[in-house]
Backbone bond lengths (Angstrom), bond angles and torsions (degrees), N, CA, C in turn:
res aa  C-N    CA-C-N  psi(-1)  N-CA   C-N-CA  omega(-1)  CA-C   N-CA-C  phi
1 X - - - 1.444 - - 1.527 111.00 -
2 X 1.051 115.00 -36.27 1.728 117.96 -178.14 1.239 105.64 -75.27
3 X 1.359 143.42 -36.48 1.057 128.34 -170.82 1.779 98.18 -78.58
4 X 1.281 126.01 -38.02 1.244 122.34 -173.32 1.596 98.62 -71.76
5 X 1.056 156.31 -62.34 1.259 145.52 150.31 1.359 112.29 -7.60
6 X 1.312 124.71 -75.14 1.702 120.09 160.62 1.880 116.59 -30.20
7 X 1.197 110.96 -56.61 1.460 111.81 -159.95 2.309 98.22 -64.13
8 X 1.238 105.63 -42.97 1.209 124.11 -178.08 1.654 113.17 -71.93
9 X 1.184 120.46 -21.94 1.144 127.00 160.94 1.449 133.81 -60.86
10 X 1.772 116.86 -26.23 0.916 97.33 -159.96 1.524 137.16 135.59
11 X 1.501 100.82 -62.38 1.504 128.13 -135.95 1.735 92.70 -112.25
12 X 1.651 90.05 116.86 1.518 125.70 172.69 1.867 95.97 -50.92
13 X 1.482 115.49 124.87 1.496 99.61 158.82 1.374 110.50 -67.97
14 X 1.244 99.41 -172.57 1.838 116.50 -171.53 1.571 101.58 -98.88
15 X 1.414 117.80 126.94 1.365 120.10 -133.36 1.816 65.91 -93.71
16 X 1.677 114.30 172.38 1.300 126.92 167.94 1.214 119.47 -49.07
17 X 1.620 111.26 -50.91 1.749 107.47 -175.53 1.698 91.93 -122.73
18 X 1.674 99.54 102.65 2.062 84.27 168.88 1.200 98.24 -68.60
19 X 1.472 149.00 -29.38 1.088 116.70 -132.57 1.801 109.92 -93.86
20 X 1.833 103.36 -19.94 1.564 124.19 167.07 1.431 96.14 -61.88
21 X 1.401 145.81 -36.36 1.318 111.34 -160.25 1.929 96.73 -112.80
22 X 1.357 124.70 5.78 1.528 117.24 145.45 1.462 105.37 -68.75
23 X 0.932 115.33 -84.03 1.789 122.56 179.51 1.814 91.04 -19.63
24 X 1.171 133.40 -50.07 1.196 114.27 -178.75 1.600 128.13 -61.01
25 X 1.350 100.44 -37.36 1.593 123.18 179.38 1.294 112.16 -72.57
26 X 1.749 111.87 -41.26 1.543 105.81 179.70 2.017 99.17 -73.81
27 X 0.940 123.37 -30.88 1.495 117.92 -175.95 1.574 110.19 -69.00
28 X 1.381 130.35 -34.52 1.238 127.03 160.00 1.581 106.28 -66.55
29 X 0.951 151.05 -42.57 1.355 141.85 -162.16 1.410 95.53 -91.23
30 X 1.481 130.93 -41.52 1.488 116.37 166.36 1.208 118.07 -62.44
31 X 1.181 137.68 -14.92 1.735 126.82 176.74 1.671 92.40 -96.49
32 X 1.182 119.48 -17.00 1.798 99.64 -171.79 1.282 102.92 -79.56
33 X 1.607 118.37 -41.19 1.599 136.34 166.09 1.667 95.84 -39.58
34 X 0.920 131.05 -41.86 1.615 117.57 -138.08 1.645 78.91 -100.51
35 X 1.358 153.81 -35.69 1.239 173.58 103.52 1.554 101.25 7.35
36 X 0.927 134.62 -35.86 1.613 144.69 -171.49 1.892 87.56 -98.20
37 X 0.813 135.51 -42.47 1.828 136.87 -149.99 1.890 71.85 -92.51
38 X 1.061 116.17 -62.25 1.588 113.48 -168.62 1.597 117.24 -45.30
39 X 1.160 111.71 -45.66 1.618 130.61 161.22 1.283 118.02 -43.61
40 X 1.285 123.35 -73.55 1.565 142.56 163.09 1.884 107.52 -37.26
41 X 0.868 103.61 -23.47 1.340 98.43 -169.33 1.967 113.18 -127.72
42 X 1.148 92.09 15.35 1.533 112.39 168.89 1.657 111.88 -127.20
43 X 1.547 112.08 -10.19 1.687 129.14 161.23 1.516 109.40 -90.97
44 X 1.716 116.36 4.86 1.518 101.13 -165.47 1.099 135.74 89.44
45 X 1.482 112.85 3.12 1.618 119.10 173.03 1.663 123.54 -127.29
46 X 1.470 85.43 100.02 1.570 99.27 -170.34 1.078 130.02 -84.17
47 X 1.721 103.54 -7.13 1.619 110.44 -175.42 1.259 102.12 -103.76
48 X 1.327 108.51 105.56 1.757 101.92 -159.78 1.900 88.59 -145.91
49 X 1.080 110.98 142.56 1.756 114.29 153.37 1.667 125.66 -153.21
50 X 0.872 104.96 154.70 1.078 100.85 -170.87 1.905 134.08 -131.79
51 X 0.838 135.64 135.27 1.725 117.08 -161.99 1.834 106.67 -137.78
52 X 1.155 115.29 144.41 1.286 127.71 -179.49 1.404 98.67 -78.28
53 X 1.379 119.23 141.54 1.625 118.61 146.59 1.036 141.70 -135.20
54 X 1.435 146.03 141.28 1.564 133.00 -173.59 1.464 111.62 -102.61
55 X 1.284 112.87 137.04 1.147 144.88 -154.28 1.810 114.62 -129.63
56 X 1.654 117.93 119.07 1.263 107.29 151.16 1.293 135.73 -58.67
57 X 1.420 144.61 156.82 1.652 116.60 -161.63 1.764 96.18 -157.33
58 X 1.942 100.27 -11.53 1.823 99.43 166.62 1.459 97.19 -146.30
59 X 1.397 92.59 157.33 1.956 87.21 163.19 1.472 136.28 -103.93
60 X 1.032 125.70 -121.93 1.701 121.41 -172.45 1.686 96.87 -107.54
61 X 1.513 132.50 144.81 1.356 99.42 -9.55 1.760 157.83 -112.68
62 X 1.844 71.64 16.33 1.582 97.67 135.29 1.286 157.43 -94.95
63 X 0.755 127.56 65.14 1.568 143.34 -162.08 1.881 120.35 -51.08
64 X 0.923 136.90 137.75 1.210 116.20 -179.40 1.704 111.43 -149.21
65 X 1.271 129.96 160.16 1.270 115.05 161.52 1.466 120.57 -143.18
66 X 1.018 125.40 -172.33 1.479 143.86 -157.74 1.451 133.27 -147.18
67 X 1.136 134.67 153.26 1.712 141.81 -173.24 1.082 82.30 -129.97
68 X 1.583 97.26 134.61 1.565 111.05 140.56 1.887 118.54 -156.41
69 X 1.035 133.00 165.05 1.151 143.57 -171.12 1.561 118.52 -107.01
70 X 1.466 104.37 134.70 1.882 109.38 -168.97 1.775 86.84 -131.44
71 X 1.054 120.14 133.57 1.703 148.05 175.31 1.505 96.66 -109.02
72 X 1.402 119.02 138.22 1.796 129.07 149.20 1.605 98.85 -139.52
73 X 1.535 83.14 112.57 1.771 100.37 172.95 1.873 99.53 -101.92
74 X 1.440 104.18 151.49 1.605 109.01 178.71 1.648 99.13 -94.48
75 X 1.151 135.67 130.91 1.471 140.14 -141.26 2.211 84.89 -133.03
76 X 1.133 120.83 -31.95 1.415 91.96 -174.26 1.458 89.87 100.62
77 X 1.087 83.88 175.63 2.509 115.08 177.89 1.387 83.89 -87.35
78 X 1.267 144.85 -25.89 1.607 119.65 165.94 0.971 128.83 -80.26
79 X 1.271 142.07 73.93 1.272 132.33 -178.15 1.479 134.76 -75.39
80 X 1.640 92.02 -7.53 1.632 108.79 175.56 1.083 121.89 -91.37
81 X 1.446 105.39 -42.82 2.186 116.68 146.60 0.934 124.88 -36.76
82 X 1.522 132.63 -40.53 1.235 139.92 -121.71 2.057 86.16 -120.18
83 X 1.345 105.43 -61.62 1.410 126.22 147.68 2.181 110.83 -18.33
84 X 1.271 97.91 -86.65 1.172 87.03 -175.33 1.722 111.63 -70.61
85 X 0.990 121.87 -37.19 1.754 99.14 178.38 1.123 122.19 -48.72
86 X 1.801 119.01 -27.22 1.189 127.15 179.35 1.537 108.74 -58.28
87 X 1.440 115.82 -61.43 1.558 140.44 -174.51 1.636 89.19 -39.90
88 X 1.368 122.17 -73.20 1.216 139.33 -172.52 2.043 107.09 -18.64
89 X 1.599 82.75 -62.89 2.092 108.46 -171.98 1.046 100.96 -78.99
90 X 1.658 143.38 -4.23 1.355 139.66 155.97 0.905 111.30 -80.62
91 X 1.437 124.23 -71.64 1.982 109.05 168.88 1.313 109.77 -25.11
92 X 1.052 129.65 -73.60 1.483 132.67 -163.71 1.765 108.75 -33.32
93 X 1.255 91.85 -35.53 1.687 93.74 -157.85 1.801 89.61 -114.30
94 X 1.306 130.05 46.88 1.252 129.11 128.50 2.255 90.53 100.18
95 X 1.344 116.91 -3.80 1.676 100.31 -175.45 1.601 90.60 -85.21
96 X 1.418 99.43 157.20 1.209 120.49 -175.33 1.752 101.62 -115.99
97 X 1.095 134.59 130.54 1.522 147.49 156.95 1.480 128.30 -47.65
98 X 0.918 126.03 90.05 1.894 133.08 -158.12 2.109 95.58 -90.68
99 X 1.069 100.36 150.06 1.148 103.56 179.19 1.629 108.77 -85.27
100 X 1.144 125.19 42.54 1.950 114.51 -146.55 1.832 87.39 -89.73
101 X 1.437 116.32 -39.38 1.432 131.22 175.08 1.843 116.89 -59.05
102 X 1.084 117.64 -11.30 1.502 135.19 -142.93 1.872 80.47 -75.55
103 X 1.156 138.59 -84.84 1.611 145.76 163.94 1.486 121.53 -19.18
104 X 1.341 106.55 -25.23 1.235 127.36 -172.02 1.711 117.16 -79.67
105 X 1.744 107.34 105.45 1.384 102.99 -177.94 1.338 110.76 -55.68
106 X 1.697 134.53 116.39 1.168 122.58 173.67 1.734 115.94 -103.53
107 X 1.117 129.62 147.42 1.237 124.98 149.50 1.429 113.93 -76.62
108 X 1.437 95.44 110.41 1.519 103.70 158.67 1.431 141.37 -24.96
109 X 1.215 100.75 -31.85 1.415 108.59 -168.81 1.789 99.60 -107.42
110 X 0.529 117.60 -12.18 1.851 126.87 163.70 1.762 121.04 -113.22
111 X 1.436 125.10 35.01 1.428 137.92 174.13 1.209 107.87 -25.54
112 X 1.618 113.87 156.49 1.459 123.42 179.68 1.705 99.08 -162.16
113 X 1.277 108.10 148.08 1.321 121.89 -179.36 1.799 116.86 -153.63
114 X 1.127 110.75 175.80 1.428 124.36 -157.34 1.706 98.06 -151.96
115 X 1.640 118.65 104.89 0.990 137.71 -179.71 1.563 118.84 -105.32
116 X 1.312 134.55 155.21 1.338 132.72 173.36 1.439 116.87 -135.95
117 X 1.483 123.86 151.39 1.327 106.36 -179.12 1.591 94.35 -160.84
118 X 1.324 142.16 102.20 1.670 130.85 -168.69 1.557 78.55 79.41
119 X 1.858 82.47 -161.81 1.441 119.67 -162.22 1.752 99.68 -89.31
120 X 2.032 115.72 29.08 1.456 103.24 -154.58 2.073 82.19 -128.93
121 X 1.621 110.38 152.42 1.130 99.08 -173.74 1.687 94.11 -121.22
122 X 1.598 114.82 167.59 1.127 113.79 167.49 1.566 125.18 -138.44
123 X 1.148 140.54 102.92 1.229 153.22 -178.41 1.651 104.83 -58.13
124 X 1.278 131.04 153.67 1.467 139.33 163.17 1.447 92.54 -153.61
125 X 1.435 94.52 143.77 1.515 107.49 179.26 1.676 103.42 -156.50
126 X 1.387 135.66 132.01 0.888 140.70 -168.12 1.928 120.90 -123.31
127 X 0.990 103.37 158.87 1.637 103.64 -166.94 1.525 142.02 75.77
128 X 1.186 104.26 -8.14 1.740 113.16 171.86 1.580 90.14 100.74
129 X 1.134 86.70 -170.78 1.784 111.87 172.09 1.202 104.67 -163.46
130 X 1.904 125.54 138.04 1.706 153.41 170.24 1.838 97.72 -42.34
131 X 1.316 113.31 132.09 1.158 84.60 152.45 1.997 80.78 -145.74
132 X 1.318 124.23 131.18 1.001 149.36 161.01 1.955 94.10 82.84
133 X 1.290 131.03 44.96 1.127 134.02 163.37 1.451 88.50 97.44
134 X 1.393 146.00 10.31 1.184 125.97 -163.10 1.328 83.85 -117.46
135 X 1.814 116.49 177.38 1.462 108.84 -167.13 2.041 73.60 -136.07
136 X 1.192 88.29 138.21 1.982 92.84 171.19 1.615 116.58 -124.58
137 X 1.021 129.86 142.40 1.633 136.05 -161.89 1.823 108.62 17.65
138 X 1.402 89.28 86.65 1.584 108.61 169.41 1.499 100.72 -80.08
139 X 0.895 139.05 -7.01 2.118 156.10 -149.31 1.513 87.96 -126.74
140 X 0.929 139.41 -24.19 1.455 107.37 -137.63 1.975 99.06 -125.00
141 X 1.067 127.50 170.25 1.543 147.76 170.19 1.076 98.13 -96.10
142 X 1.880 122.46 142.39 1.482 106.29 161.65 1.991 72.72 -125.86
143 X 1.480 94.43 157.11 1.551 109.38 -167.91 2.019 86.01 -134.45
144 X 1.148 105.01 151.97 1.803 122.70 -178.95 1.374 88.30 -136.19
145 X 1.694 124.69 149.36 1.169 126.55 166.34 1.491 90.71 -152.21
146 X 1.793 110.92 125.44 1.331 122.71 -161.20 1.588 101.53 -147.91
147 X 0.943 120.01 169.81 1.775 125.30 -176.21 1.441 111.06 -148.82
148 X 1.277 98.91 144.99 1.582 110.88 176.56 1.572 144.20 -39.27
149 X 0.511 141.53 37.26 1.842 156.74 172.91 1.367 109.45 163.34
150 X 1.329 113.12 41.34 0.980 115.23 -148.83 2.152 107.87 -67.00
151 X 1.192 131.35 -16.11 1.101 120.46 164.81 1.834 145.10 -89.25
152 X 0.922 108.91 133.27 1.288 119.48 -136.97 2.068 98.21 -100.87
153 X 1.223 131.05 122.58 1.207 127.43 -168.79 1.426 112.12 -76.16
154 X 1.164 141.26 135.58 1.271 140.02 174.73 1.386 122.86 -117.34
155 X 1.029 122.61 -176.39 1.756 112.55 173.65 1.376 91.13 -90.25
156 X 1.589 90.82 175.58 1.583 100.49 -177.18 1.661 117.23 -85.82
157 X 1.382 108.79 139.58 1.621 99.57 174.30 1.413 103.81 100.90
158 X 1.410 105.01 114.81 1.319 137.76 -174.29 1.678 121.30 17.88
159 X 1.192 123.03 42.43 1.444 136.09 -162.82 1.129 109.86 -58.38
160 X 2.008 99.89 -53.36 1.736 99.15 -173.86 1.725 118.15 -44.37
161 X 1.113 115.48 -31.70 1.862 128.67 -153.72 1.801 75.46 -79.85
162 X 0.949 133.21 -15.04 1.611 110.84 -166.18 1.843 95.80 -108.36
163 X 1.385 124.36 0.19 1.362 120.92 162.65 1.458 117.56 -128.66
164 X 1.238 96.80 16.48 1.688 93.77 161.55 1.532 136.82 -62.78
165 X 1.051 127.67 -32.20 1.246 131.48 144.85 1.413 132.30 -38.83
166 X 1.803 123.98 -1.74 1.206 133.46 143.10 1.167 123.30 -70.71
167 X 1.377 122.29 3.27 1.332 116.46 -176.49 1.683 107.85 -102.31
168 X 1.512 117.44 119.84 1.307 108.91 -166.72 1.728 98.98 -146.30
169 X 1.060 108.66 -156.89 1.217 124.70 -161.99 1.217 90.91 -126.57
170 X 1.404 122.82 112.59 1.929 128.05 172.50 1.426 102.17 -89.95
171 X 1.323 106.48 116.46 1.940 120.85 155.51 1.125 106.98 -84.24
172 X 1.670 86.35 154.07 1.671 95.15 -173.23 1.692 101.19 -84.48
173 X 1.151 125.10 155.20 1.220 141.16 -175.16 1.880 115.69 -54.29
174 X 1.330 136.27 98.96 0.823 126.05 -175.32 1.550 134.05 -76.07
């Protein structure tokens, strides 16, 4: 019965080495990141950084986790300029434009989009967001760079602490 419960569930076993096939996921999302910093900075936006992070993504008693990458570029009082030049240096470099925003009341003047390129996704979001009446990077792009299945099964018991050291700071490619 448990194994048929398992099969009906869903649930990816826990591959032999999670930690070879994160290291794989964070290395695709660090070269797409580093590919995203290249963009930003061929649209004119140089104040850009970017950092890896690890993430729980199931719980007990399967547990699992995940990498993914967050960019904040400083965009200027244009954010709609700043927006499309970006769009512009992503085509170029192979992301494709998803309609996922399409329903989405946008303000014009603060644009957001949802790009794809491989099995890797990319979020843009522009203008900050309130958090307790306060308003934070009204200037700025916030960019997410995430990939497809993206969570990874682990054994049970404290896994993340044994891949934390994937979490870094991505430079752009010199």
């Amino acid at each position: 019965m448990g194994l048929l419960a398992f099969l009906l569930s869903g649930c990816s076993p826990v591959p032999s080495n999670p930690r070879a096939v994160l290291e794989a996921k964070a290395a695709a999302i660090d070269s797409a990141t580093q590919d995203v910093l290249d963009s930003l900075h061929a649209a004119g936006l140089d104040d850009a950084t970017a950092k890896g992070h690890v993430d729980g993504c199931q719980s007990e008693p399967t547990p699992g986790v995940s990498y993914r990458a967050g960019i904040s570029a400083k965009a200027g009082s244009d954010l709609a300029g700043a927006f499309d030049a970006l769009v512009e240096q992503l085509g170029a470099s192979g992301w494709k434009p998803t309609d996922a925003y399409r329903d989405v009341k946008i303000d014009p003047a603060k644009p957001m989009g949802r790009f794809v390129r491989d099995d890797i996704t990319l979020d843009v979001a522009t203008g900050g967001a309130s958090s307790g009446g306060v308003w934070y990077g009204a200037d700025e792009m916030q960019l997410g760079v995430t990939i497809k299945d993206y969570c990874v099964r682990v054994p049970d018991g404290g896994y993340i602490s044994k891949v934390e050291d994937l979490a870094k700071d991505i430079l752009p490619r010199s």
